[in-house]
N, C-alpha and C positions, 0 to 999 in steps of 0.2 A: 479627599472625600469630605462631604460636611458632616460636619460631628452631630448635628441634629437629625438626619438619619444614616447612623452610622450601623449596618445591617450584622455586623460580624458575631452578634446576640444569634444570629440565626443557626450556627452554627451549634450548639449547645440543648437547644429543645430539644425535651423529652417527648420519646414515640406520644402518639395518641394526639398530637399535635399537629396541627398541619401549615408545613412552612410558608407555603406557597399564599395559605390563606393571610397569615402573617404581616407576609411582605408586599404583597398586596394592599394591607391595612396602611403599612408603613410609606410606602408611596404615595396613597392616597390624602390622609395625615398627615405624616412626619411624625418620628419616634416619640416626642414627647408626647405627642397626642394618644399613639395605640399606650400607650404606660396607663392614661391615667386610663382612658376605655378600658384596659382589663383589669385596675380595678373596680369599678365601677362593676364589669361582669363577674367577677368574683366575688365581690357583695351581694350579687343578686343569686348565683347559684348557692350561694351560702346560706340563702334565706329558705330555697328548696327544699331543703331535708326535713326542717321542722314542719313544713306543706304539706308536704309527702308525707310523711309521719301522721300527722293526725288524719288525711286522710283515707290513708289505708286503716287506722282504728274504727272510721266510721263506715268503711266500706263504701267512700263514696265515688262510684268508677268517673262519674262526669268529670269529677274533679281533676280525678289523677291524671285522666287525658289532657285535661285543660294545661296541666302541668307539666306533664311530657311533653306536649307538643309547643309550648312558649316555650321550654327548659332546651330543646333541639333546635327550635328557630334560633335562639340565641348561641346555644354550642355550636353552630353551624357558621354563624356570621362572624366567632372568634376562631376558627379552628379547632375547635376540639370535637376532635372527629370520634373517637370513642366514647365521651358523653352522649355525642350525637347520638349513633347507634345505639345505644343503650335506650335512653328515651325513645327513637322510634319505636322498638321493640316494648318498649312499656306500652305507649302509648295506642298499639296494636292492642297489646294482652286487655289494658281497659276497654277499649269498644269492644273486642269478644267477651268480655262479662267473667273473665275464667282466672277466680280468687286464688287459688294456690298457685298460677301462671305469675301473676299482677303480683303475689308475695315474694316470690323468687327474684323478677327481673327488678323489683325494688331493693331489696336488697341489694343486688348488684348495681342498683343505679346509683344507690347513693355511697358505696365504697367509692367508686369511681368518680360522683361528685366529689368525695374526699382526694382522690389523687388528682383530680383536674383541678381545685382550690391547691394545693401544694404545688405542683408544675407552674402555676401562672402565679404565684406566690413570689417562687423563685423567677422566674423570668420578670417581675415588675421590677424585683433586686435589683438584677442584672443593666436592668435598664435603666436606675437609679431615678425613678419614680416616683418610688412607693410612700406613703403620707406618713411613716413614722420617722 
């Protein structure tokens, strides 16, 4: 097998993850390549929270959609299927305008960014990757 896309990483993802999307990536690419894209995505959902944050302070629903639904295109084109969901679901609660909805599924969104930033964390590891 070539060691540059050597898939047997696949076997180790955490739920919430979607393999299929993965290895897909991985064929299309080659390992070294999905390594550095999910950091790259993992920098970017990392920047989400502080987003998110200020604008549920300002209550500003345009926003939050604008960010659900970039923060889900993007969970979506990596696999991470339960960010996904999560953001759809925000991204719903902002267009119906419904502030204790929008504070809830926020909170849950951005735990969940914290466990999809650790899973793909771990998995850049794995894949010996990672820029540190």
């Amino acid at each position: 097998m070539d060691p540059t896309n050597d898939i047997s990483f696949l076997k180790s993802i955490p739920n919430g993850i979607d393999k299929k999307v993965l290895l897909q990536l991985v064929e299309h690419t080659g390992i070294e390549a999905v390594g550095i894209l999910l950091g790259v995505f993992v920098e970017e959902i990392e920047d989400v929270v502080p987003a998110l944050k200020t604008a549920l302070e300002s209550a500003d629903y345009t926003l939050i959609d604008q960010i659900a639904h970039t923060t889900k295109s993007t969970a979506g084109s990596f696999g991470a299927t339960e960010l996904q969901i999560k953001c759809s679901a925000l991204e719903q609660a902002a267009r119906a305008g419904t502030h204790d909805t929008i504070l809830n599924i926020s909170t849950d969104t951005i735990e969940v960014i914290n466990q999809t930033t650790s899973s793909y964390q771990i998995l850049i590891t794995q894949l010996g990757t990672d820029k540190d």
